[in-house]
C-alpha positions, 0 to 999 in steps of 0.5 A, a space after each residue: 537768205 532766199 525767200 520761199 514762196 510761202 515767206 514772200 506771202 508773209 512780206 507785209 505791204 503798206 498798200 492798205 491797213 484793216 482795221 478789225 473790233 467788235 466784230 466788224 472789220 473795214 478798210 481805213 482808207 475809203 476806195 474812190 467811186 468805180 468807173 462805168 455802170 457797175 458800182 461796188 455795194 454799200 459796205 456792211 458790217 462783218 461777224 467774225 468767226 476766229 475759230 470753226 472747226 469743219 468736219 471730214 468724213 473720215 473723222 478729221 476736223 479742219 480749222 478755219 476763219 469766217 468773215 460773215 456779212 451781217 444779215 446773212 442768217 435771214 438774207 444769205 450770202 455766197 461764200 467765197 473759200 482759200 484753202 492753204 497750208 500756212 498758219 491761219 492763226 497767226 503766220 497768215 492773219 494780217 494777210 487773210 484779214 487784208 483779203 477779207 476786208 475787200 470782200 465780206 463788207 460787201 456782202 461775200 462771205 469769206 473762209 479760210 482753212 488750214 489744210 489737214 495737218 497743217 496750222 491747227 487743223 487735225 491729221 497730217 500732211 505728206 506731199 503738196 497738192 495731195 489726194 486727201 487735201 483734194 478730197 477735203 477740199 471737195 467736201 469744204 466746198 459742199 460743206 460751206 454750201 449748206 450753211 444756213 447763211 450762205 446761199 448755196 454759190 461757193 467761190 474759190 480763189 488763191 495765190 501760189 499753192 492757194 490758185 495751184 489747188 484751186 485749180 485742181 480742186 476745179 478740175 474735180 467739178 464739185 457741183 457747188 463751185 460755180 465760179 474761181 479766181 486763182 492767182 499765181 498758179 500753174 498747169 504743168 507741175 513738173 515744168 511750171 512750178 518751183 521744181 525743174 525749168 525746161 527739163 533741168 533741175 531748178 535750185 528752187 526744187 532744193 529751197 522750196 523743199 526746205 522750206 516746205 519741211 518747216 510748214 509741215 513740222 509746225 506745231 499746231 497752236 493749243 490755244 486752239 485745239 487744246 492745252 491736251 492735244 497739240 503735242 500730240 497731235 505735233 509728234 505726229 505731224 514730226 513723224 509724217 514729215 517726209 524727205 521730200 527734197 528726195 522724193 521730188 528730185 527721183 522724179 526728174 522727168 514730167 511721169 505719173 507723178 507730176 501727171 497728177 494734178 497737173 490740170 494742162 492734162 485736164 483742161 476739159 474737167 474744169 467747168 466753172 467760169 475761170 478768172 486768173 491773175 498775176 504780175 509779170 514779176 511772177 513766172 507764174 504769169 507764164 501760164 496765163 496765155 495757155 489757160 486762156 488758149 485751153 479753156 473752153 469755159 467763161 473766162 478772164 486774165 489780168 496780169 500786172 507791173 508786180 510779182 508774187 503778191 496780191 493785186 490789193 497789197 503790191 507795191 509801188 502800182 497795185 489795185 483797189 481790187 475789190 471792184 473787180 473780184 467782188 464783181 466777179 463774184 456777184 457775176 457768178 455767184 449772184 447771178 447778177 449781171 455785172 458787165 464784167 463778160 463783155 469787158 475784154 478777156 485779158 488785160 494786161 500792163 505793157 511795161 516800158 521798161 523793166 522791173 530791174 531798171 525802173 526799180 525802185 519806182 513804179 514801172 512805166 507803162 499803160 493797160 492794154 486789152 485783147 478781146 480773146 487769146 490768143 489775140 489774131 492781131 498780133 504776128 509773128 516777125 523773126 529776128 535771126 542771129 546772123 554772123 559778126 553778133 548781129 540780129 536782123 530781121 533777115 537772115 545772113 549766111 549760113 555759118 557756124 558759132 562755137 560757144 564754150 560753156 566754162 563761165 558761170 552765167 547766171 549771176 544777174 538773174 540768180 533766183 526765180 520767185 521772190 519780190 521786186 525785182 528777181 534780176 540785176 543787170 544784165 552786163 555781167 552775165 552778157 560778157 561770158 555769154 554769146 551775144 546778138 544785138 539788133 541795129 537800134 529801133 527807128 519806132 517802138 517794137 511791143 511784145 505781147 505773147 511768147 517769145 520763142 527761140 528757134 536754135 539749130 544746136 549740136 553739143 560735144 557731150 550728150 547732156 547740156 543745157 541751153 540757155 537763151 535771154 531777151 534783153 534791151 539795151 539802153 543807149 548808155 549799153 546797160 542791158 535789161 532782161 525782158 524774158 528768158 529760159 533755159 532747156 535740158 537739150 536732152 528734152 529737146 523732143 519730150 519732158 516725159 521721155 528724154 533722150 541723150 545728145 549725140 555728140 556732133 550732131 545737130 538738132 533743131 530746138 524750140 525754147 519758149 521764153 517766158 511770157 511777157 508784154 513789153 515796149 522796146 523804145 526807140 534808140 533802144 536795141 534788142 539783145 538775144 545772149 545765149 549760154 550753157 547755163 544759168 546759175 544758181 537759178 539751175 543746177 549746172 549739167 554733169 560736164 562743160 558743153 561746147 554748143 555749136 550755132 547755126 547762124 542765118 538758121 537760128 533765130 527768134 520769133 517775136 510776138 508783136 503787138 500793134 497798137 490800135 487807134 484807141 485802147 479799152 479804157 482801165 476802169 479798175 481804180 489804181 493804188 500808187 504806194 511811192 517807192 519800193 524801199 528795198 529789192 528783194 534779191 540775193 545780192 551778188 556773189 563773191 568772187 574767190 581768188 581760185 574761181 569760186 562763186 559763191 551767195 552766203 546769208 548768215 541769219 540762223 543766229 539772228 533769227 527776225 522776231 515778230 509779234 502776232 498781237 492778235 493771238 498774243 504769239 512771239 513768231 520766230 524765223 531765222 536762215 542761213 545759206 550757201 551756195 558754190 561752185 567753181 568756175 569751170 567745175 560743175 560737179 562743185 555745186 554744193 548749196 546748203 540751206 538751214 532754217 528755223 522757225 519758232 512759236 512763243 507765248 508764256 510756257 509754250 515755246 516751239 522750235 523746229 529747225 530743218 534743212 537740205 544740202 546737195 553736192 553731185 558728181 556727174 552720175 549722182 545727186 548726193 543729198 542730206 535732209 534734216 528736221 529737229 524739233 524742241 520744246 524750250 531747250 528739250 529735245 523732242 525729235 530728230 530726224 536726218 535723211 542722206 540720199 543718194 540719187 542717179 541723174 537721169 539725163 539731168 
């Protein structure tokens, strides 16, 4: 089964234990010194609220958590706020505690809140990123501000939706929010997030959306907002529940309403200084070099050899991350000068091998800084795709490359955001791909930016897709990916206004590849394969395309970095875990005799059962899933995901199953959504949701 954003958050990590009684709560394994003259505070004990409800204007009570500094009644503290739609009280509990644990001893306070109409909190929730979940965010912050134990300097940080509308709420400039740190997040909803890639229909759009069926159908818990009230307040949230699957796959195009909350049309809203984190597993990390371009206000990157997970609780190289985010917080929220302002404004790990071919070890590789972005010491070189599947630095004779997409491609880079590592090797989807290899290195080549295709295409049919991957190739001729993405040629020109393909004619076409740092060693060879498609990462276009190249005109422009004589020593301790014991794939495919490929997972029969030890609830989570399609037949793609999610505890037994199937022919997506919800073996709701909507230029 495919993990969703939120269940990735849910994976625990051996990188750090919290241990939490009487009230206090700290790190079992005490942090080495920090390097330079900044040092991280004497630690303090904590006072835990478990439950504080925060109320809105308009009636509705949010719930949260608070970890307190002891002493911040006489002597107050900043405050420090993560704001989600995953369960506080129990599905997220171990993770907040771990986030609490490197900032409330230490004198920050932190809080966390369920979003309304999620966890335990009051009202009902209909879309991601919402107005009212803004608003209410506007109103926490101001809320928190006025606490008789805070001083008045409120934080903001998250990772995934937690950075995504830490962001956005920045973007509203409340006066009390004076500094943030978002992690895994994004500045284009319609291009960045898990919905469509390059103008095409991602299959995270379909996984997310089931998944973020089940987080809006969950019953809140009535040990907290009583024995009286959470049925309820639960058929309401069943109700509201919305085909969101639908209402996301309507949009297929960047218009008014990906427009809203998408901070790349706002960058100059945002006030406050701005630190942004991730790990090159990550394609949220894309967005870093633009935020960093884009801001006019303080501020900092750092992105790391993990993926979609905190810098604390990565595995096997992460951080002893509160001696950089309490500095950070103590810089804005203290008014205390840290140094952390004249340290570099981004930090990266330069990876020497990919994720894929150093798993499941550490990747290899050092930190590196750049004093700003983007940096003026990197250049530009291009490499050209020249005749005879070469790649060189010079450009050969003008020719012509016929490439027929009939062959699924996609099978070694199958989904886009779940743990480590997101690809296999490449070899697999190299054979049904056209290819460009350069001649092997005679020294190290180091990227560091966005690698950028440059391709003079025409196409046979008006809609297609193209796809371009940078690989490295081992002497032993294994090829591992670097960076990729793909386009929607018909948003060769615009993500708001596309248009259709005249067949025959050609088109110059701009492809940014994923934003990246990596060393291709010596011996080693760059690899450019193109194709029309990836998939199951992108649902296939209506027909097979036949691409034609220009050779000695097409090519790609490297962003190389040279080394400097001596690099900005890395002063944030690191934490070594060993080995990752599993990777976090899909698995390969099967193969049929009549030319299908397919991924099934078979686990709603066999949900996993996890106790939550602290509130005494029994968690239940279980999913199947198929995806298929025929070779050669892309009006086959069918892909089916169901799921289950279940709360237990004496009398109180709560299941909801949801879930989303899609086919299509070449003019429509044909989709079916469901959510059924019990008490024990009682039914309590059933909802079923069948759409049928017109591809635009998709």
């Amino acid at each position: 089964m495919p993990l969703s954003r939120r269940d990735l958050l849910l994976i625990g990590s051996g990188a750090a234990s919290v241990m939490a009684t009487g009230g206090e709560l700290s790190l079992l394994a005490q942090p080495a010194p920090a390097a330079g003259s900044w040092t991280l505070p004497a630690k303090r004990p904590v006072n835990i609220i478990e439950n504080q409800w925060i109320p809105m204007k308009d009636g509705v009570r949010l719930a949260a958590r608070f970890w307190i500094p002891e002493g911040a009644e006489t002597e107050p503290v900043p405050v420090v706020l993560e704001y989600l739609p995953y369960r506080l009280w129990d599905d997220m509990r171990w993770r907040d505690d771990l986030t609490a644990a490197i900032l409330a001893p230490y004198g920050i306070a932190f809080v966390r809140v369920d979003i309304r109409g999620t966890g335990n909190s009051e009202g009902v929730k209909r879309d991601e990123y919402s107005v009212p979940e803004l608003d209410d965010g506007v109103q926490i912050i101001a809320w928190l501000a006025r606490q008789p134990w805070s001083n008045g300097s409120v934080g903001m940080r998250g990772i995934s939706w937690g950075g995504i509308n830490t962001l956005q709420i920045a973007a509203m400039a409340p006066p009390e929010l004076k500094a943030i740190m978002p992690m895994g997040c994004v500045v284009n909803r319609f291009a960045d997030d898990a919905h469509y890639q390059g103008g095409a229909y991602g299959e995270q759009n379909l996984a997310w959306g089931t998944s973020f069926k089940g987080v809006l159908a969950g019953p809140p818990d009535p040990q907290v907002v009583g024995q009286d009230r959470w049925e309820e307040l639960w058929r309401k949230r069943l109700e509201a529940t919305p085909a969101i699957v639908d209402l996301w796959s309507t949009h297929q195009r960047y218009d008014a309403y990906w427009k809203r909350g998408s901070i790349a049309e706002t960058y100059a809203a945002i006030k406050c200084p701005v630190y942004v984190v991730d790990g090159w597993g990550d394609p949220y990390s894309n967005i870093i070099g633009e935020l960093l371009a884009n801001l006019k206000v303080p501020r900092k990157a750092l992105v790391g050899p993990w993926g979609h997970i905190f810098p604390n609780i990565a595995t096997p190289l992460g951080l002893e991350w509160q001696y950089e985010e309490v500095r950070w917080w103590q810089q804005w929220l203290m008014r205390i000068d840290t140094g952390i302002m004249r340290e570099p404004m981004l930090r990266v790990y330069m990876m020497y091998q990919a994720d894929s071919e150093a798993f499941p070890n550490e990747v290899p590789g050092r930190w590196v800084a750049e004093a700003v972005w983007p940096s003026p010491r990197t250049r530009s070189v291009n490499m050209y795709l020249n005749s005879g599947g070469n790649l060189s630095r010079k450009a050969g004779q003008r020719t012509q490359a016929k490439y027929v997409g009939d062959k699924i491609v996609g099978v070694t880079k199958p989904q886009w955001i779940y743990g480590r590592p997101t690809e296999l090797e490449q070899s697999a989807d190299d054979r049904n791909s056209l290819v460009f290899d350069s001649e092997p290195l005679d020294e190290d080549l180091e990227l560091l930016g966005y690698p950028t295709a440059r391709i003079r295409v025409s196409a046979d049919v008006p809609v297609a897709q193209c796809a371009v991957r940078l690989t490295e190739i081992t002497p032993d001729g294994k090829s591992w990916l670097v960076s990729y993405n793909l386009l929607n040629l018909t948003h060769r020109n615009s993500l708001e206004q596309p248009s259709p393909l005249t067949p025959g004619e050609f088109y110059d076409v701009e492809i940014p590849l994923y934003y990246i740092a990596h060393r291709f060693s010596r011996g080693n060879r760059l690899r450019v394969a193109i194709s029309a498609g990836l998939w199951p990462l992108i649902w296939p276009a209506p027909r097979i395309a036949t691409l034609n190249f220009v050779l000695g005109r097409s090519h790609i422009v490297l962003p190389v970095r040279p080394q400097p004589a001596m690099e900005v020593p890395f002063t944030i301790p690191v934490l070594h875990a060993g080995p990752t014991e599993k990777p976090s794939t899909m698995g390969l495919p099967k193969y049929d005799s009549d030319g299908r490929v397919s991924y099934v997972s078979h686990g709603l029969d066999h949900p996993q059962s996890t106790l939550v030890a602290a509130v005494g609830t029994t968690e239940l989570d279980g999913g199947s899933r198929l995806y298929e399609m025929l070779e050669g037949q892309p009006t086959s793609c069918h892909m089916l995901l169901d799921h289950m999610n279940g709360w237990q505890r004496g009398e109180w037994d709560c299941t909801v199953r949801y879930g989303s199937e899609m086919t299509c022919t070449a003019d429509e997506l044909q989709l079916r959504e469901w959510v059924i919800a019990k008490q024990g073996e009682r039914e309590i709701f059933r909802r079923e949701t069948p759409s049928v909507i017109k591809r635009e230029l998709l």
